[in-house]
DSSP file (Angstrom, degrees, kcal/mol; ACC not computed):
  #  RESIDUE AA STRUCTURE BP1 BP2  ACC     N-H-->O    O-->H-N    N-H-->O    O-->H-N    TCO  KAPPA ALPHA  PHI   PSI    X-CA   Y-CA   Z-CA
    1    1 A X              0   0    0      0, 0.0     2,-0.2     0, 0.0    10,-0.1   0.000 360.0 360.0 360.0 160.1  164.2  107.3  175.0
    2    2 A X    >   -     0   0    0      1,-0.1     3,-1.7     4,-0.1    10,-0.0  -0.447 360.0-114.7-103.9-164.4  162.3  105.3  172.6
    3    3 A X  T 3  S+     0   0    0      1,-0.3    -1,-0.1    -2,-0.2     0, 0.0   0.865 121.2  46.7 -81.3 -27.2  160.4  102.2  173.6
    4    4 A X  T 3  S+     0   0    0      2,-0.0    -1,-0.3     0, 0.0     2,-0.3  -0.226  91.8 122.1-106.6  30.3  163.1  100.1  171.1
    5    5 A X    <   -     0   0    0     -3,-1.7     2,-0.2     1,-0.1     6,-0.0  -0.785  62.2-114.2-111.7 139.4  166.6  102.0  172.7
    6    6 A X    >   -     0   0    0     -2,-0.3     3,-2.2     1,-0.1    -4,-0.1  -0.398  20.9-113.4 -67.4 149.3  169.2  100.4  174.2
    7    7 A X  T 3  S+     0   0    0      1,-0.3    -1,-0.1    -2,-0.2    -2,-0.0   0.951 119.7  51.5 -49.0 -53.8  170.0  100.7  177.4
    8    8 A X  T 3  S+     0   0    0      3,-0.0    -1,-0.3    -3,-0.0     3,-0.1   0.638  86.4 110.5 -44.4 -28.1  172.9  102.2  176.4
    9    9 A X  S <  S-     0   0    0     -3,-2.2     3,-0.1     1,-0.2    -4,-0.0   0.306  74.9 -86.7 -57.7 153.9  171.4  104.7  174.2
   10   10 A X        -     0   0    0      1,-0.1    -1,-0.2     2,-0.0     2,-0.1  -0.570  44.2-113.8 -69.6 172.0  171.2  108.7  174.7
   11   11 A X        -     0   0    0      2,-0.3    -1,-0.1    41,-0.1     4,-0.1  -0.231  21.8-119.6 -79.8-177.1  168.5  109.8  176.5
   12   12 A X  S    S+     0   0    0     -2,-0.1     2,-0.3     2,-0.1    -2,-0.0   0.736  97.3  64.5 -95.2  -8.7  166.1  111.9  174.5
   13   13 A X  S    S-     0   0    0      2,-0.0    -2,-0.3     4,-0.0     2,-0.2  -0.498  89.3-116.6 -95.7 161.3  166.7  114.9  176.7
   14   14 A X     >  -     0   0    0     -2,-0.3     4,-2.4     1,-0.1    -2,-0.1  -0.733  34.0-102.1 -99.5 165.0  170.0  116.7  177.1
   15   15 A X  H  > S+     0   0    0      1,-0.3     4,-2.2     2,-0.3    -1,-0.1   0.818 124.5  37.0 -60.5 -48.8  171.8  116.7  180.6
   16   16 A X  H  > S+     0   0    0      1,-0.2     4,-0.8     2,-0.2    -1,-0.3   0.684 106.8  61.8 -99.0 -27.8  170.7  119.9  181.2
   17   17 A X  H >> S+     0   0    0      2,-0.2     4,-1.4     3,-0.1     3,-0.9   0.947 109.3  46.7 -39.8 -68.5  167.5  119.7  179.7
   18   18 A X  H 3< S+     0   0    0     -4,-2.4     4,-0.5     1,-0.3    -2,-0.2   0.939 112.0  48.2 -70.2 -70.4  166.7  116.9  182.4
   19   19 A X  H 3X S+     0   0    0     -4,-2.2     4,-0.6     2,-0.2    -1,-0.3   0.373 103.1  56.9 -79.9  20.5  167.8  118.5  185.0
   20   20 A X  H << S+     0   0    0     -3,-0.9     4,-0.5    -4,-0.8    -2,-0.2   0.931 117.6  38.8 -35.4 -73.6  166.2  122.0  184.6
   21   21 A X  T  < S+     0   0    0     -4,-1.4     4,-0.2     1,-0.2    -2,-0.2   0.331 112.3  60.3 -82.3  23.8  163.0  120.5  184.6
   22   22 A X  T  > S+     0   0    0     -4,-0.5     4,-3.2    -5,-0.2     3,-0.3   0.795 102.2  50.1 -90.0 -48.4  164.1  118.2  187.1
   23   23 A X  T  < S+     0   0    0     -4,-0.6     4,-0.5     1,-0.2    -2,-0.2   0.712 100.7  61.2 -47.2 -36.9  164.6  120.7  189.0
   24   24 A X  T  > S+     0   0    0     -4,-0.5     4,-1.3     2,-0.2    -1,-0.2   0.573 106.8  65.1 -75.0 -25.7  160.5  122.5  188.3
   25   25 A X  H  > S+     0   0    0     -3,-0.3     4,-2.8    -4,-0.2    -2,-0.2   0.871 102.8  32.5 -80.9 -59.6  159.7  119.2  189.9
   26   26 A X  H  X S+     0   0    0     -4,-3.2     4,-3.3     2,-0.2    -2,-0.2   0.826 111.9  60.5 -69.5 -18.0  161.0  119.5  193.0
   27   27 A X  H  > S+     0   0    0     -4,-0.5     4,-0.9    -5,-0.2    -2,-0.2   0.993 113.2  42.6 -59.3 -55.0  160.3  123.1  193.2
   28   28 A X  H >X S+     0   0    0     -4,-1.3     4,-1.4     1,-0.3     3,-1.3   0.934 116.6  49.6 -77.5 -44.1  156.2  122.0  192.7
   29   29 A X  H >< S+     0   0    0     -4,-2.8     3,-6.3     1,-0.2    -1,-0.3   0.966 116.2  38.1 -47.7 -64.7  156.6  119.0  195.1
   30   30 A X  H 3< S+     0   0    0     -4,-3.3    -1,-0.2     1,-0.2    -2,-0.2   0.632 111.0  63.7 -72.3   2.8  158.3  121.0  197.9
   31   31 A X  H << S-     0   0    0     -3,-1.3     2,-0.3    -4,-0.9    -1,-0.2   0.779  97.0-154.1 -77.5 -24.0  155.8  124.2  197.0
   32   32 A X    <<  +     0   0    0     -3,-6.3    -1,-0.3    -4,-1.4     2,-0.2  -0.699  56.9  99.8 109.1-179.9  152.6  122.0  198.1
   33   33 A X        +     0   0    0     -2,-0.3     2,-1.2     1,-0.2    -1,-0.1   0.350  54.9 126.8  45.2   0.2  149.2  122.2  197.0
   34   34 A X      > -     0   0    0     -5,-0.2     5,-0.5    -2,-0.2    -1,-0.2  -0.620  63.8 -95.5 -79.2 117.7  149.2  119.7  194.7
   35   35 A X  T >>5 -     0   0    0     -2,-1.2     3,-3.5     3,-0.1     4,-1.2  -0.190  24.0-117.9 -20.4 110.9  147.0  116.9  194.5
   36   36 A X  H 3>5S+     0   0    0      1,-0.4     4,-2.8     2,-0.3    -1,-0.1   0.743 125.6  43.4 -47.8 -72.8  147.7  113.0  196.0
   37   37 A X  H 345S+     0   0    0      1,-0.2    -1,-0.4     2,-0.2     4,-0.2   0.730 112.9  49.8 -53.0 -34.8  147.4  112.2  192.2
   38   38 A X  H X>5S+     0   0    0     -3,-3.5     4,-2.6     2,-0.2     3,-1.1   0.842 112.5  47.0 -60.2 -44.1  149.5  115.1  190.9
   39   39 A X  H 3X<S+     0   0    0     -4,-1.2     4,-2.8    -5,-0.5    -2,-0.2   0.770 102.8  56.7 -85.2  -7.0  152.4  114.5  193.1
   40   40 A X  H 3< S+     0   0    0     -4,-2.8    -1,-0.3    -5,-0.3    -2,-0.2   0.515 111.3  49.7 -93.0   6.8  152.6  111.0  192.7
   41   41 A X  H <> S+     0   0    0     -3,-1.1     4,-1.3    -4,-0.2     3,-0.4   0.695 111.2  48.3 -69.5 -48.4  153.1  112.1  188.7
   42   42 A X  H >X S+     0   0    0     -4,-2.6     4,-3.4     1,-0.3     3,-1.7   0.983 108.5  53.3 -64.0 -41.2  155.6  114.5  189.4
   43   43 A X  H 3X S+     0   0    0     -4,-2.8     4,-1.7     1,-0.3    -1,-0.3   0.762 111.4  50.2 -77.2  -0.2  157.3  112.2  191.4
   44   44 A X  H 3> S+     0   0    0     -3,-0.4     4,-1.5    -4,-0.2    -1,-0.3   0.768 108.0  44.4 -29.5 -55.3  157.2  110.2  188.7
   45   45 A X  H <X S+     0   0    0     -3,-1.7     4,-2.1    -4,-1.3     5,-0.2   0.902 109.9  59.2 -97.4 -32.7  158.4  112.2  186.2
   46   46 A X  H  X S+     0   0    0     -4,-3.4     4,-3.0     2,-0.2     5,-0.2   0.963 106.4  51.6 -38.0 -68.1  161.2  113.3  188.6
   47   47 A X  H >X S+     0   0    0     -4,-1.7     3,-1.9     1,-0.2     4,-1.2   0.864 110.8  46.3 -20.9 -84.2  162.4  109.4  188.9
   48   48 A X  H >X S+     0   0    0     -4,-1.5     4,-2.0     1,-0.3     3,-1.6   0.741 115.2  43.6 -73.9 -55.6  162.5  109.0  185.5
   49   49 A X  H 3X S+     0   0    0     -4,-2.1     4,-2.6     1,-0.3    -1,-0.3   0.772 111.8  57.1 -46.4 -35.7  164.6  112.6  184.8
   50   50 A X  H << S+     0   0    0     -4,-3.0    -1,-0.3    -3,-1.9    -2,-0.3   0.896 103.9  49.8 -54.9 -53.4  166.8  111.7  187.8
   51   51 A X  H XX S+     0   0    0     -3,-1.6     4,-1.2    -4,-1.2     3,-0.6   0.769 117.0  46.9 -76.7 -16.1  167.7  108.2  185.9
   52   52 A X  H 3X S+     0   0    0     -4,-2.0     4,-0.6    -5,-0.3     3,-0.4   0.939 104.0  54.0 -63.6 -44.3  168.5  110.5  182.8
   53   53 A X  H 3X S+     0   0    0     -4,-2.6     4,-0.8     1,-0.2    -1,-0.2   0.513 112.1  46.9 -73.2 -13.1  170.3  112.7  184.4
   54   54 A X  H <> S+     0   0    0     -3,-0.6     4,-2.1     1,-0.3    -1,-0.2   0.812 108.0  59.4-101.7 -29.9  172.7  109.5  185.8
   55   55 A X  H  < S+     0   0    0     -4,-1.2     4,-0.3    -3,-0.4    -1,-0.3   0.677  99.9  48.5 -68.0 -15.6  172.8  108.3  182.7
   56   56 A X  H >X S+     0   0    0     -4,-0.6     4,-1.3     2,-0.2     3,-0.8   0.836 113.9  47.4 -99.2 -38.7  174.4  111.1  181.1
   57   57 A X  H 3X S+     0   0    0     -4,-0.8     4,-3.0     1,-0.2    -2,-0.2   0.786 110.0  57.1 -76.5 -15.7  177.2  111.5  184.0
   58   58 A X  H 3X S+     0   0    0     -4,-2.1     4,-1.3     3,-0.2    -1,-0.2   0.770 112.1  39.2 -76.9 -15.3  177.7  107.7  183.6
   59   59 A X  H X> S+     0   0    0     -3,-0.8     4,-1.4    -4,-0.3     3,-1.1   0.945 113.3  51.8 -69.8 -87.8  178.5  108.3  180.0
   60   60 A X  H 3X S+     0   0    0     -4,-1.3     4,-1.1     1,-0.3     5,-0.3   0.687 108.8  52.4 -20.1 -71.9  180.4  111.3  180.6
   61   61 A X  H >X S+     0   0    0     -4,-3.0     3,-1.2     2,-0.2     4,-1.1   0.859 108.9  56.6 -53.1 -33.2  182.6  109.1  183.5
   62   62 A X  H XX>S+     0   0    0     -4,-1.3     4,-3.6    -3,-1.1     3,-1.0   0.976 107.7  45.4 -41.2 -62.8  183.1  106.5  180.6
   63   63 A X  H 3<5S+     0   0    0     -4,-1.4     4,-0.2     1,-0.3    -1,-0.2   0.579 111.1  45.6 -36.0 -38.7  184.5  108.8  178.6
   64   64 A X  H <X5S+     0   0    0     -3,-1.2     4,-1.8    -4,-1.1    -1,-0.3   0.725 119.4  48.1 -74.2 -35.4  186.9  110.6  181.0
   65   65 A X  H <X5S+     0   0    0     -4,-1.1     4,-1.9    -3,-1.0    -2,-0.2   0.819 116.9  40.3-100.1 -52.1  188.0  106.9  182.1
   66   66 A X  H  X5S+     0   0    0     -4,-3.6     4,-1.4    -5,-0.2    -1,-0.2   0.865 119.0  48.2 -82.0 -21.2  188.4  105.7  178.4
   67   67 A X  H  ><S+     0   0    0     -5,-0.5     4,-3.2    -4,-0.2    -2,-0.3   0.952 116.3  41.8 -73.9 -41.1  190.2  109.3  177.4
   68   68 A X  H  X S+     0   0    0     -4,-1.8     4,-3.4     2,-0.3    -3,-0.2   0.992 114.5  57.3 -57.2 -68.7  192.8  109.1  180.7
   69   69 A X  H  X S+     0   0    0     -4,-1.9     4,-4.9     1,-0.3     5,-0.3   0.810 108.3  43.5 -19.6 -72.3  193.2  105.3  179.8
   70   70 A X  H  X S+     0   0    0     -4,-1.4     4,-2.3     2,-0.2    -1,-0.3   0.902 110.2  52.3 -60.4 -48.0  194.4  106.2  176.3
   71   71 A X  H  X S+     0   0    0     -4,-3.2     4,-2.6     2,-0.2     5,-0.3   0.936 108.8  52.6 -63.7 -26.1  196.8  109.2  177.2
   72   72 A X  H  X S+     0   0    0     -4,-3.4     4,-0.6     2,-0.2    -2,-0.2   0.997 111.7  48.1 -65.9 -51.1  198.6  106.8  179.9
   73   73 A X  H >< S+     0   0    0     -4,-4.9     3,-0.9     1,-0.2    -1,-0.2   0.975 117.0  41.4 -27.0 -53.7  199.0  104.2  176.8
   74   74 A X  H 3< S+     0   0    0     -4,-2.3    -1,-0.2    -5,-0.3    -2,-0.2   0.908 115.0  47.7 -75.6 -24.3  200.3  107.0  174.7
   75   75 A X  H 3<        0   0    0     -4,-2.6    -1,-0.3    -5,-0.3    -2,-0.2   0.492 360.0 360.0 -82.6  -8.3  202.7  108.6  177.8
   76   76 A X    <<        0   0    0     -3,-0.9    -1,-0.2    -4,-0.6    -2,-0.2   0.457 360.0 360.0 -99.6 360.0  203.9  104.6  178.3
């Protein structure tokens, strides 16, 4: 996201994007052999993909939740 985005805002990554390499993140944590200082970046960069990845199913459930909403209106 950029430094002036709303909370609300997309992320800059796609859903799928995020969790790919979210996924290469844990692979290299659980593989090992990284450095004190390396893994505490990956798990870093893992956090952060992790809170993209929620943001985009938190979207997503608005969406399902404001689409349902609106066919029960239209079926009342």
């Amino acid at each position: 996201m950029t430094k002036n985005a709303e909370p609300a805002a997309r992320p800059e990554l796609s859903y799928e994007q995020a969790r790919e390499e979210l996924v290469e993140v844990v692979r290299k944590l659980e593989a090992g052999g990284t450095t004190l200082e390396e893994s505490l970046a990956l798990w870093e960069r893992g956090e952060t993909l992790a809170t993209t990845c929620q943001q985009w199913l938190d979207g997503a459930r608005k969406r399902l939740a404001e689409a349902q909403a609106a066919h029960e209106e239209k079926a009342n």
